[in-house]
C-alpha positions as CSV (number, residue, x, y, z in Angstrom):
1,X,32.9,-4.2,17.0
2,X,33.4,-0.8,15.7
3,X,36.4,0.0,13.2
4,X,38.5,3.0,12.8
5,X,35.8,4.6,10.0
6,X,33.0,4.1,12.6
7,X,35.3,7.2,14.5
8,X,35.2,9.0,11.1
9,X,31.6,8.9,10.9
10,X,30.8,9.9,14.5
11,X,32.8,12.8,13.9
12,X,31.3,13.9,10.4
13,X,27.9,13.9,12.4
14,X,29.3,16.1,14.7
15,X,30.4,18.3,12.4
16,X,27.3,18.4,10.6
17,X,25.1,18.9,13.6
18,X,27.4,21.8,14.3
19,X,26.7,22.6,10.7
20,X,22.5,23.2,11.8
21,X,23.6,24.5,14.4
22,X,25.9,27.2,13.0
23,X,26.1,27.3,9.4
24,X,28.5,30.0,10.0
25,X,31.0,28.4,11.2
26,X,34.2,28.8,8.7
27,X,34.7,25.7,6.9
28,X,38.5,25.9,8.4
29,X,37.5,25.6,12.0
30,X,35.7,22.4,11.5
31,X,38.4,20.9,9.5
32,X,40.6,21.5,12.3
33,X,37.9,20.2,14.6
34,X,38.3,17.1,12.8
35,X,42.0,16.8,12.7
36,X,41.7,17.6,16.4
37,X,39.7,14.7,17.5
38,X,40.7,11.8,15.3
39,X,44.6,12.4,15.5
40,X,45.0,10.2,12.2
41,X,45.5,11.8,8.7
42,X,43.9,9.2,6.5
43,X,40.6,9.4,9.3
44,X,40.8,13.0,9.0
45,X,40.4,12.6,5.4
46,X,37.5,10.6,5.5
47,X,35.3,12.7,7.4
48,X,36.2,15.8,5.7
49,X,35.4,14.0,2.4
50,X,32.3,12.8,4.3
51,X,31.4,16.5,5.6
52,X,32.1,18.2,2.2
53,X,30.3,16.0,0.2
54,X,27.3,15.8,2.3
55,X,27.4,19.8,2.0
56,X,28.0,20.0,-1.2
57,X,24.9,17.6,-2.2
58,X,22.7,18.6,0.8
59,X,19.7,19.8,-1.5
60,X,19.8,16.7,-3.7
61,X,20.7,14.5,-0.8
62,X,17.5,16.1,1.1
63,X,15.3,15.9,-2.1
64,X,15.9,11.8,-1.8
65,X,15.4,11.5,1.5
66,X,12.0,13.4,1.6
67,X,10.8,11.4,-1.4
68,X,11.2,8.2,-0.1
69,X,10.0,9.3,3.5
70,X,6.0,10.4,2.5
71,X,4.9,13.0,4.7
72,X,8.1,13.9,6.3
73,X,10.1,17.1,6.1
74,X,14.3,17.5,7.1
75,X,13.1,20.3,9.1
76,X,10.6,18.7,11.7
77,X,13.1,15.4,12.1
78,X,15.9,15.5,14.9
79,X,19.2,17.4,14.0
80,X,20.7,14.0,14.8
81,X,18.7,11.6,12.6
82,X,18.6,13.9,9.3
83,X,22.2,14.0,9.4
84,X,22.7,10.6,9.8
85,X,20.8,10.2,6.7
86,X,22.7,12.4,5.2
87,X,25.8,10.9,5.4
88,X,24.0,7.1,4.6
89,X,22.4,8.9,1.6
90,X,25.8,10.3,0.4
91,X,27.4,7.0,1.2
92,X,25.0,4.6,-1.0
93,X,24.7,7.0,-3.9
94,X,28.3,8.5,-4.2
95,X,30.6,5.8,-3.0
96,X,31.5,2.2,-3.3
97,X,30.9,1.2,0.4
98,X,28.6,-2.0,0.5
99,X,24.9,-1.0,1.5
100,X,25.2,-3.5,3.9
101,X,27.7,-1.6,5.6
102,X,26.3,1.6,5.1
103,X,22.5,1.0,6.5
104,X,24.2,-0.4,9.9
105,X,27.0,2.1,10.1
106,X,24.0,4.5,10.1
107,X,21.7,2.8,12.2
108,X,25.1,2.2,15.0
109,X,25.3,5.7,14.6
110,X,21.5,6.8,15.7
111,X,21.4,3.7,18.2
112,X,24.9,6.1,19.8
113,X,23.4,9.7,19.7
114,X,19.8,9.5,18.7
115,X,16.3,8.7,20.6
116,X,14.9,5.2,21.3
117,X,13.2,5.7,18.0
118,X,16.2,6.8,15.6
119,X,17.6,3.1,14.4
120,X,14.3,2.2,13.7
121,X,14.0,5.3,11.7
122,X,16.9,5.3,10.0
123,X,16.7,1.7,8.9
124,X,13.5,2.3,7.2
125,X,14.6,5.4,5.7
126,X,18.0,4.2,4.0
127,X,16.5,0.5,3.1
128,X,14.5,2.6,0.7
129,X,17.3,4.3,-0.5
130,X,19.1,1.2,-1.6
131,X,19.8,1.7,-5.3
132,X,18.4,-1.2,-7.3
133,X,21.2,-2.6,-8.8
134,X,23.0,-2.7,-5.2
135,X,20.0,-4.4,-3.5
136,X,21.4,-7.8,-3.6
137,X,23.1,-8.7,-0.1
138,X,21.7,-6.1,1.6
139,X,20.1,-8.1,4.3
140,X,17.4,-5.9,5.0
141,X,14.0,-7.0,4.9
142,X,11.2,-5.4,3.2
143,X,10.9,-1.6,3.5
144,X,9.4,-0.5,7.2
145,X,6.3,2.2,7.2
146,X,7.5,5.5,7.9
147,X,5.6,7.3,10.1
148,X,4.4,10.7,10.6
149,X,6.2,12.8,12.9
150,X,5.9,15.2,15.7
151,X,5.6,19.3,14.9
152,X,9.3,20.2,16.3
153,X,9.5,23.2,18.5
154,X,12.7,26.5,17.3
155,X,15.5,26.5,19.3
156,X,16.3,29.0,21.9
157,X,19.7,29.6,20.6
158,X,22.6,28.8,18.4
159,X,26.4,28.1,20.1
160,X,29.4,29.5,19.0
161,X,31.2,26.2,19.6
162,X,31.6,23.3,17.8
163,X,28.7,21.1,20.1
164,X,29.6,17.3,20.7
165,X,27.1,15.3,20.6
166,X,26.7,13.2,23.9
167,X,26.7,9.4,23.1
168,X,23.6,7.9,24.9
169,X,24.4,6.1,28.5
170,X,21.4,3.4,28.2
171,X,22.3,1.9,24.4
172,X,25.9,-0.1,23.4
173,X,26.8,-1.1,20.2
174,X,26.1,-4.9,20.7
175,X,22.0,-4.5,21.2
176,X,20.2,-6.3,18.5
177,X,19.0,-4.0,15.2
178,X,15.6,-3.1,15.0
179,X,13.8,-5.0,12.3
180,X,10.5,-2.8,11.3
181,X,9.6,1.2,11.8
182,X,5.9,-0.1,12.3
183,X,4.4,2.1,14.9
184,X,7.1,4.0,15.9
185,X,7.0,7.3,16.8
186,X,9.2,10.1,16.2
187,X,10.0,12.3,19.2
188,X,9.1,15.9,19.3
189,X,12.4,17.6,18.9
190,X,13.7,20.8,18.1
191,X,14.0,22.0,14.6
192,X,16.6,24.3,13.1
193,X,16.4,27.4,10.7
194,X,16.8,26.4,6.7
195,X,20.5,27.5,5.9
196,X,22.2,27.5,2.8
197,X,26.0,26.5,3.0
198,X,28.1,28.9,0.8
199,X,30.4,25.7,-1.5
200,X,33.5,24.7,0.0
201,X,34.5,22.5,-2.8
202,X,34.2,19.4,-5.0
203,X,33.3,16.5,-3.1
204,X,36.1,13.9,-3.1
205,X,35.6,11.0,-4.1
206,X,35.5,8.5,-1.3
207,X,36.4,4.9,-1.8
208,X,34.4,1.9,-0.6
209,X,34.8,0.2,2.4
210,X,36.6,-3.4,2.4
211,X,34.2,-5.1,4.6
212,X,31.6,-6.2,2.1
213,X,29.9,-9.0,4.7
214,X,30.4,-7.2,7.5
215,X,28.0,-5.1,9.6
216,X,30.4,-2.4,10.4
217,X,33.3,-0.9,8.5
């Protein structure tokens, strides 16, 4: 069953993916975006903390995600999955939330808004970003072969709006996790000019999540 953070991290994807979509956007609309939809001031918190520090680290964040995913660039994967490994990178390197926790959050998260394809994805792309010394417990098992994608087409436009991204109406939260990224393909989607986010400020620091066993948080 999903917990209050799940709502956190939903919304700190939506953010995000307005992010690509409109790096414009002042930093003070989407914090009042977030207020907005979770209507809880620790929530809020969390996802601010989530969205500032996924800014703030996005070129180092990127730089491990590409070098554990051979042959892969952010810019020809779906707005969606990149910036749900985002947020998984930032999680297992910067805070004390169980991996555990963090590969399924992720995977719940791109089973809710991505392709057929994106758990899969994501699973094999955040098992090999387990940090060694945080390996133990992780249930995952052994890394899945990421595979090449799909050239991705430019977008038409950008929106003014803060977009919300539309949870899929064939997948729930209970379907079984994928095990292996063997022979999946990634879906041609659209990709999104490179952007540079002007700093907000010094990521927080975020603290771990108390469900240590458990596959959400």
């Amino acid at each position: 069953m999903a917990s209050r953070r799940t709502r956190a991290r939903e919304t700190a994807l939506q953010m995000l993916y307005q992010f690509d979509m409109n790096p414009d956007m002042p930093a003070e609309t989407v914090r009042e975006a977030v207020v907005e939809r979770l209507e809880d001031e620790a929530l809020s918190r969390f996802a601010w903390s989530l969205y500032v520090g996924v800014l703030d680290l996005k070129e180092t964040l990127d730089a491990s995600i590409e070098k554990v995913a051979a042959n892969w660039s952010l810019r020809r994967m779906a707005p969606t999955d990149r910036n749900v490994l985002r947020i998984g990178a930032f999680e297992l390197s910067r805070t004390e939330t169980p991996p555990r926790v963090v590969v399924d959050e992720a995977i719940e998260l791109a089973r809710k808004f991505g392709s057929a394809q994106s758990p899969q994805f994501v699973n094999g792309i955040l098992d090999r970003l387990i940090p060694a010394g945080r390996r133990t417990g992780a249930g995952r098992s052994p890394a899945p072969q990421v595979v090449d994608p799909q050239p991705a087409e430019s977008p038409d436009q950008s929106s003014d709006e803060v977009p919300t991204l539309t949870p899929n109406p064939t997948t729930t939260l209970e379907d079984a996790h994928p095990e292996t990224l063997e022979n999946v393909p990634q879906p041609a989607v659209e990709s999104l000019p490179e952007s540079n986010p002007a700093p907000l400020h010094e990521s927080p620091t975020i603290p771990g999540d108390s469900s240590a066993t458990s596959g959400t948080a």
